[in-house]
N, C-alpha and C positions, 0 to 999 in steps of 0.2 A: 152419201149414204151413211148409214148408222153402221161401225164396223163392230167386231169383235173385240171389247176392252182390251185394252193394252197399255202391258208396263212395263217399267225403265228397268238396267245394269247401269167475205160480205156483197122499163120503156120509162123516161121521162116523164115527169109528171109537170104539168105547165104552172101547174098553181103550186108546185112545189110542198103539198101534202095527201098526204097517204095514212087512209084506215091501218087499223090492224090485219083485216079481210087482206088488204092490198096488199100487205108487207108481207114476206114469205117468211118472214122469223117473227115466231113468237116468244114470251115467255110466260114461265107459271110462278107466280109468288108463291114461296115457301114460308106455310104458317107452321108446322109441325117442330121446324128444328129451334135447339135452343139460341142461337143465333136471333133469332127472332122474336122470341121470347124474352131476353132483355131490355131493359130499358136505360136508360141513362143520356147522360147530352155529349152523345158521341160525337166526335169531329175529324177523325182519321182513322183508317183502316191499311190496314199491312197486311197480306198476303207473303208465306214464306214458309216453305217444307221445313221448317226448323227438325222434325226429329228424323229424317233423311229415310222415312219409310215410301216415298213416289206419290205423296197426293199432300194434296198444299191447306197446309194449317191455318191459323186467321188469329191476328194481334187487333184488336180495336181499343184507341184508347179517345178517354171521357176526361172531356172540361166540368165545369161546374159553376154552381152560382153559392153565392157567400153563404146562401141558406140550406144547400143541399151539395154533399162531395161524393163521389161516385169513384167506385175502383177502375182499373182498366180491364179489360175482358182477353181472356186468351181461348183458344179454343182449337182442340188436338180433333183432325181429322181423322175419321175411322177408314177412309175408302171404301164406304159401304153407301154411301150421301150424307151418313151422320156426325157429327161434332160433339166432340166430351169436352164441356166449361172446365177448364182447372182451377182449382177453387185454392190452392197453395200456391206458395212462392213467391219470394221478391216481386218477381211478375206482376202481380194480380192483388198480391198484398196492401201495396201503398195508394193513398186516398190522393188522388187528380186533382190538380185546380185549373183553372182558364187557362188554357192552349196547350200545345203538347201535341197537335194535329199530325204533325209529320214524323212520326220514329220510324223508323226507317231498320229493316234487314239487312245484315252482309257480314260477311266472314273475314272480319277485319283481319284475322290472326291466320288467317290461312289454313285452319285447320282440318276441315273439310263439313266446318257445322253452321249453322245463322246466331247469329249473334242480334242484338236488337238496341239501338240508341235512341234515346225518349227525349225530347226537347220538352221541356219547365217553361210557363211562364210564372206572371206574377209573384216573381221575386224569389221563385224556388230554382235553387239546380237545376242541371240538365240530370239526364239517370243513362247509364250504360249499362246491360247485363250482358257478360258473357255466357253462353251458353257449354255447360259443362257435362253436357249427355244426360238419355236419362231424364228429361226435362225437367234437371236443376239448371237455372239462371242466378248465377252471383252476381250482385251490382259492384263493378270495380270504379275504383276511385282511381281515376286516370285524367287527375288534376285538370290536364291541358284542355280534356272537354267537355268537364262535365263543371267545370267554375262559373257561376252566375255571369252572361254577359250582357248585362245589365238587366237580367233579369225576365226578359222579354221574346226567350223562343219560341217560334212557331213553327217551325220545319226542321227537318235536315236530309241530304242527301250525300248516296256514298258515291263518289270515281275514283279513277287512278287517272290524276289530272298529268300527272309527270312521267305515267307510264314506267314504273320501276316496279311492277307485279304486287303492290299491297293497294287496299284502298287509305283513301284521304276523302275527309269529312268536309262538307259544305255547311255551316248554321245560319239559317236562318232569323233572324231576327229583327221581331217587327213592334209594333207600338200603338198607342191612343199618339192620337196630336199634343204636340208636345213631351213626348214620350220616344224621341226617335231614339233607336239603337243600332249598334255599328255591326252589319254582319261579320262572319268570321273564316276564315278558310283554314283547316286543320292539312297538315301533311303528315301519314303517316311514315315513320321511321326503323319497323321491322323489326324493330325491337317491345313491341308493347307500347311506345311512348311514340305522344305527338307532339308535334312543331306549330305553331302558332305564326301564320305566313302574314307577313308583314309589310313586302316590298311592293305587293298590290295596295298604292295609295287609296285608288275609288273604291277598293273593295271594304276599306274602313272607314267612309263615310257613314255617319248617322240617316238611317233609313226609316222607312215604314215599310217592311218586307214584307211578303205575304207567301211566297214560292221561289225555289231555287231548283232548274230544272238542266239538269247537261244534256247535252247532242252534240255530236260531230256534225253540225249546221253548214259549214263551209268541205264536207268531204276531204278533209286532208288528215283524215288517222287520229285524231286529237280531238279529246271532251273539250265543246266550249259551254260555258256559263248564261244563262239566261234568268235575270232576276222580276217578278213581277212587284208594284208597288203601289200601295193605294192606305188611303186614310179617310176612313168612314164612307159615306155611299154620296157626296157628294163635292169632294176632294181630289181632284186629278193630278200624279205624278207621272212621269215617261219611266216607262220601264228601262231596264238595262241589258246589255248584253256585252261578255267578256269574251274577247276570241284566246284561243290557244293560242300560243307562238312556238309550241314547240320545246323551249326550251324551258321548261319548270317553272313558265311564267303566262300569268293572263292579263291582256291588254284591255281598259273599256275602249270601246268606239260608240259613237255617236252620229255617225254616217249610216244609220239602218234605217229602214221603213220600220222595223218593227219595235223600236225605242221612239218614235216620233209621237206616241200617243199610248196612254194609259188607260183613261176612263175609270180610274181605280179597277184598277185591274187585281184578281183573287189567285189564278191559277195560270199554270200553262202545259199543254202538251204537245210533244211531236212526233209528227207521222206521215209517209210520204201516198198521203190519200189519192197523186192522179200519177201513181206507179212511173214515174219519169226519173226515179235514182237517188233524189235526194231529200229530206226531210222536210216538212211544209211545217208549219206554228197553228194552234190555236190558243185564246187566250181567253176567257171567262173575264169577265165585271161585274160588277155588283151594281152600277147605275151602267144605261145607258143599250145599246147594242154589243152583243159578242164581237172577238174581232179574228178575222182568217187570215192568212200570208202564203202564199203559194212560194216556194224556195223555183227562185231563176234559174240554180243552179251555175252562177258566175258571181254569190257572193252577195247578192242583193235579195227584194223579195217584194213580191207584189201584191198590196192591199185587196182584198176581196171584199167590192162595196154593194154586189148583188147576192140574189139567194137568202134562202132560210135563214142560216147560218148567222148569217150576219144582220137579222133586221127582227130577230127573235128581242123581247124587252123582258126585261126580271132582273130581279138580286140572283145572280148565277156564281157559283164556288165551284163547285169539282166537275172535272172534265175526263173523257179515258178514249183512244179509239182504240177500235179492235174491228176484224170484220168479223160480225157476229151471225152473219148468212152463210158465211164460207165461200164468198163467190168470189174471192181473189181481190178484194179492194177495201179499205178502211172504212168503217161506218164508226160513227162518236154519239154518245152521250154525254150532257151536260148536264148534272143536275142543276135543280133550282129552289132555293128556301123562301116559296111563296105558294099559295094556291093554285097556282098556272100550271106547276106540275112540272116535272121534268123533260128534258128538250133528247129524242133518238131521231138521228140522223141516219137514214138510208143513204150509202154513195151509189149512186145508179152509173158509173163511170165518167170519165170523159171529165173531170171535175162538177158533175153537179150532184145536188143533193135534194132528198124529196122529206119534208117531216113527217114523222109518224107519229098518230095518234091511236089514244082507244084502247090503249093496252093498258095493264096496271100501273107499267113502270112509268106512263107519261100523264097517268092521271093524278099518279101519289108525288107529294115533294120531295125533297132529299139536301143534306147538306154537302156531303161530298161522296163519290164514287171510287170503285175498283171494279178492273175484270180477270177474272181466272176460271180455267176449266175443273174448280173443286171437285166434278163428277167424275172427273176422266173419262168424256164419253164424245169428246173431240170437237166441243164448240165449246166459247168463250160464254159462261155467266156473269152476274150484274148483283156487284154488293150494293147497297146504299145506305148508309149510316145517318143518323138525323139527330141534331142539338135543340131542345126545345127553347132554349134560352127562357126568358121569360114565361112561356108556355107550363114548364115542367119537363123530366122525362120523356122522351117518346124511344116508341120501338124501331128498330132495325130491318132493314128489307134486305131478301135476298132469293134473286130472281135466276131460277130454272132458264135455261136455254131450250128449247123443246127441241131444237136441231130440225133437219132434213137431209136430202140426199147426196148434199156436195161433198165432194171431199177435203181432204186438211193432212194437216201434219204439225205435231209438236216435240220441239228440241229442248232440254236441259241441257244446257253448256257447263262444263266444267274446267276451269284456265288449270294450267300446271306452271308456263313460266307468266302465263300473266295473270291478273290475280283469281282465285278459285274461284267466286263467285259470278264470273265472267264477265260484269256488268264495263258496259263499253264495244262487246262484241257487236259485228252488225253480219248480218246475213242475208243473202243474196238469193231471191229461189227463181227458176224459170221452170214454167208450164204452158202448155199447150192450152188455153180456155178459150169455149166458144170459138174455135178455130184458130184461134190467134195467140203468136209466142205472147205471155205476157212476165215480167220481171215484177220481182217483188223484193222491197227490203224492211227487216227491221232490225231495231238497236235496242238491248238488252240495255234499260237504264231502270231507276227504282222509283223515285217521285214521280208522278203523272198527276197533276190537276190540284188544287188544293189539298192536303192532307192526304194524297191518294199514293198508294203501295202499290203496282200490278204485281200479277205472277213475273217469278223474274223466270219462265217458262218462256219459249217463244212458240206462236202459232201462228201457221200462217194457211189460209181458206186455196182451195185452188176451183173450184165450182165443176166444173165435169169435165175436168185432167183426170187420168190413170196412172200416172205418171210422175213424177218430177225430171224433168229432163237434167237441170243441172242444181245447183248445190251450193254456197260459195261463202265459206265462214272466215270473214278475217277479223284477226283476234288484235288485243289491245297490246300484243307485242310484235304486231306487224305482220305476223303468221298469217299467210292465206292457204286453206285447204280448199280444194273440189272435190263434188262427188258429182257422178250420174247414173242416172234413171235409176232413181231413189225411189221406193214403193209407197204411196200415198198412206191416209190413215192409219197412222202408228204415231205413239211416241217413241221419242229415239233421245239418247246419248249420244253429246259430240266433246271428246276429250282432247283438248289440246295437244298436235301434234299425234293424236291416235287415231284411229279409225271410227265411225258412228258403228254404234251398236246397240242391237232393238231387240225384245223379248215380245212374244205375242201369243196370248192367251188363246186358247180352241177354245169350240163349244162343245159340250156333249156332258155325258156324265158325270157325276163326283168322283176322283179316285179313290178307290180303296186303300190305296198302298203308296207308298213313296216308289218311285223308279225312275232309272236313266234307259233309255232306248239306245241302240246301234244308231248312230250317224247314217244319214243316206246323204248323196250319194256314197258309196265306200268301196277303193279308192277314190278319191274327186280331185276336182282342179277346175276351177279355182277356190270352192266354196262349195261348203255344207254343210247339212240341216242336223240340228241335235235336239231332240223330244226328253222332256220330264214330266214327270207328274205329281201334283203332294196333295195328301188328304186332309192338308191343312193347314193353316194360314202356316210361314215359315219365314226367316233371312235365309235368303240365298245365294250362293257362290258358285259357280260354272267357270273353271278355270281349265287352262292349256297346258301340259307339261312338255317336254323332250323325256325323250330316256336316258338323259342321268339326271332326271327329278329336276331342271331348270324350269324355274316362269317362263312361259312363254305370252301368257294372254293372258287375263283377265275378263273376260265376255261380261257379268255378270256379277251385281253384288250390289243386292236390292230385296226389297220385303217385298213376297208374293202373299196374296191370295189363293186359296186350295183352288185348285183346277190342274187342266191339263196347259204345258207350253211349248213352245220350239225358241230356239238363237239361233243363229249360225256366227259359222267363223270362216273368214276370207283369207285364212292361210298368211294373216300379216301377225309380228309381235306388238309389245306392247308399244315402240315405236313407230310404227306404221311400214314397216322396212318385210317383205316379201320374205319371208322363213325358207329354208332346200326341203327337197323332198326328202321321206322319213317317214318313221312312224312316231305315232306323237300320243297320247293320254290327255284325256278329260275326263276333270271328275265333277261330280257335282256334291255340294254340301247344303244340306236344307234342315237345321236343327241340329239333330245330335244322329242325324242319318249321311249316309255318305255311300260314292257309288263312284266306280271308274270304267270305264271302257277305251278299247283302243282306236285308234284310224290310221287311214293311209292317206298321206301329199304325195297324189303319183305327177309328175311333169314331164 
């Protein structure tokens, strides 16, 4: 069902296609916003709250042709559906040439902001801009990754391969034939400065890279490395895959089903589409059929030589799943840079899949995809970016989710001892749908499909669960927390080592006034509701004291929209550790307004 906005502190078909009639999710193409009024020969999209107000910004950056160079495009979400183009800054300022598909978000520096790394081809730099608030972006000159490596980047992706709480840089780099270039692996050093990892021989092979994509693929706590590789559309190389050891080191093997074949392969993503635990593969090519891999879950993986999926034909680049029904299971789009149109994938369960047809987003082309819930209105929408190459300029799509009545829930994760941007977390959700316990996981990673950013947001569909029964976040420093019977439809905050904490908007009239209400219940135990209201947009802070003026919590510290809200606080501090009984202060600060009240922890 459609809930009340809220903000932070997806029957077999035999022929395996389905109308848009058929398909219970639609979408509406958005012509109005400027997003889509641009033109240029975009080739990657990045999705990232860079100015940390709870609704997700959008980085597109544009290749070019010798005849025409084209800036990259930034654009500040309003949390209303609109987007402000910024028209200043390092950003936005400097003229694109060919590639540059994959820059990539994340808070290298730990600071608590997105930072953005822009991968250069033809012969230019890589570009780093630190994000310095405020949305000033300064490009730093941080030799170790932004030095021409050979000139030929395509991508980058950020993890914490060694699990020491910072990220380290993955580059991507790829080539025309005769053109190969050696990818790179950065280790971040916590100091500002990177390492240049070296002791990975295959990993300084001359390649023709196209995607660099991590997952914990074998389940054992640890990012491994999955590289795609292809050289024009009728040129097959075998992809790669590097497992983790554990120990600050990745290994190739060469013993996988899903390194045994290429087909020039563009992209890769993963996601564990038949809910059994562990993460499956898809992989885009540019000649030939797509290709699928169901994870055994012992370490191996099994080629999917039936179904849609896999018998679909086109030049295919960006891929993303998400369930985009809400019905508790992973549906995928692939786009496709030909007239055939983009390829959505319904999962009907049980590992099958039915195509859809009939809708804008599978009649129009596209070169690569992302998904994010820009609306915040609790389903996954559908960017699409388009490089006219030869053609000229084309426009940019971006496809409305229309939603319906299942339910969902969406996490921002924020690491403390591992790194802030969480990326490497996986999460574990169990609900009761259509009668049946069903498990669900996903892994907070940033590259998905060619050039593709998701929200680094997690969402996950539960279809007609009330519920979440259980909860299960284990973090990239080994950290596992539970929660249960988690309340559906909401976004929520889950801070490392802290408790989840959710704000949720009411309906009803505009407030006239700022105000904090009395806590109900009062006395309580274990847990209680706290009401504010602001007559307009604000930063907001909802914090816990003791009575000699100690933190005790933090609830809350987020940009609202005027309305009316509630929190609650579960009687735990800032480390998740059960506080005594007492009497305790909250106050709230919304601007240059401010308000305290008391309560009681009776036990």
């Amino acid at each position: 069902m459609k809930s009340n906005r809220i903000y932070l502190a997806c029957v077999p078909i035999l022929l395996g296609l389905w109308t848009a009639a058929a398909f219970a999710q639609t979408f509406t193409r958005i012509d109005t916003s400027v997003i889509t009024r641009d033109v240029g020969f975009s080739q990657g999209t990045s999705w990232g709250d860079y100015d940390n107000d709870g609704d997700e910004d959008l980085f597109i950056s544009n290749g070019s042709t010798r005849a025409s160079r084209h800036k990259n495009f930034l654009y500040r979400n309003e949390g209303d559906g609109r987007f402000t183009k910024i028209r200043t800054g390092d950003l936005v300022s400097e003229v694109s040439k060919y590639g540059g598909a994959g820059a990539s978000w994340a808070d290298y520096d730990n600071d608590g902001d997105l930072d953005l790394f822009f991968p250069a081809n033809d012969g230019l730099a890589n570009r780093f801009y630190l994000n310095e608030g405020n949305e000033v972006f300064r490009q730093a000159a941080i030799d170790e990754i932004v030095t021409v490596e050979g000139g030929n980047s395509v991508g980058s992706s950020w993890a914490d391969f060694d699990r020491d709480g910072d990220l380290d840089l993955f580059l991507v780099n790829g080539g025309a034939a005769g053109k190969a270039s050696p990818n790179a692996l950065y280790r971040n050093e916590g100091n500002g400065k990177f390492t240049k990892v070296t002791q990975i021989v295959a990993l300084t092979d001359s390649l023709h890279s196209t995607c660099g994509s991590w997952a914990d693929c074998d389940n054992d706590g640890d990012l491994d490395l999955f590289v795609t590789d292809a050289i024009g559309q009728n040129t097959f190389l075998c992809n790669r895959l590097y497992l983790n050891n554990g120990n600050n080191t990745l290994e190739l093997t060469n013993a996988s089903e899903i390194t045994s074949e290429g087909r020039s392969s563009r992209s890769a993503s993963w996601g564990d589409y038949d809910n059994d635990g562990d993460l499956d593969l898809f992989i885009s090519t540019y000649h030939g059929p797509n290709l699928l891999y169901r994870n055994r879950g012992n370490g191996t993986f099994e080629p999917m030589n039936s179904g849609p999926i896999v018998t679909a034909s086109g030049s295919h680049f960006g891929s993303s799943w998400g369930d985009f029904d809400n019905d508790g299971d992973l549906d995928l789009i692939v786009t496709t840079d030909s007239q055939s149109g983009n390829l959505l994938y319904r999962n009907e369960g049980h590992g099958n899949f039915t195509r859809v047809t009939g809708q804008a987003i599978t009649n129009e082309r596209g070169f690569t995809c992302t998904t994010s819930d820009y609306d915040n209105d609790g389903d996954l929408d559908i960017l699409v970016v388009n490089d006219g190459g030869n053609e000229g300029p084309l426009a940019n799509y971006l496809y409305a989710n229309d939603g319906n009545d299942n339910t969902w829930i969406n996490i921002k994760c924020v690491g403390t001892v591992s790194n802030r941007t969480a990326i490497g977390t996986r999460i574990r959700a169990k609900a009761m749908i259509r009668g049946a316990a069903v498990w669900q996981i996903r892994e907070i990673a940033q590259q998905s499909g060619f050039g593709g950013h998701n929200s680094l947001r997690v969402h996950f569909g539960f279809g007609d669960a009330t519920v979440i029964d259980s909860l299960v976040i284990r973090w990239p420093s080994k950290m596992t927390e539970v929660y249960t019977n988690v309340a559906v439809n909401q976004f929520m905050t889950a801070i490392e080592g802290r408790s989840l904490t959710s704000v949720v908007e009411q309906q009803g009239e505009q407030p006239a006034n700022f105000s904090l209400s009395q806590n109900y219940p009062n006395p309580f135990n274990p847990e209680t509701t706290i009401e504010y209201q602001l007559p307009q947009p604000s930063q907001v802070k909802v914090v816990v004291y003791n009575l000699a003026g100690q933190l005790v919590r933090t609830l809350i510290d987020a940009q609202h929209a005027a309305g009316k809200f509630q929190t609650h606080w579960d009687g735990k501090d800032e480390l998740g550790n059960q506080v005594a009984s007492g009497v305790y202060l909250y106050q709230l600060q919304a601007g240059n307004f401010q308000a305290a009240q008391r309560m009681i922890l009776m036990k």
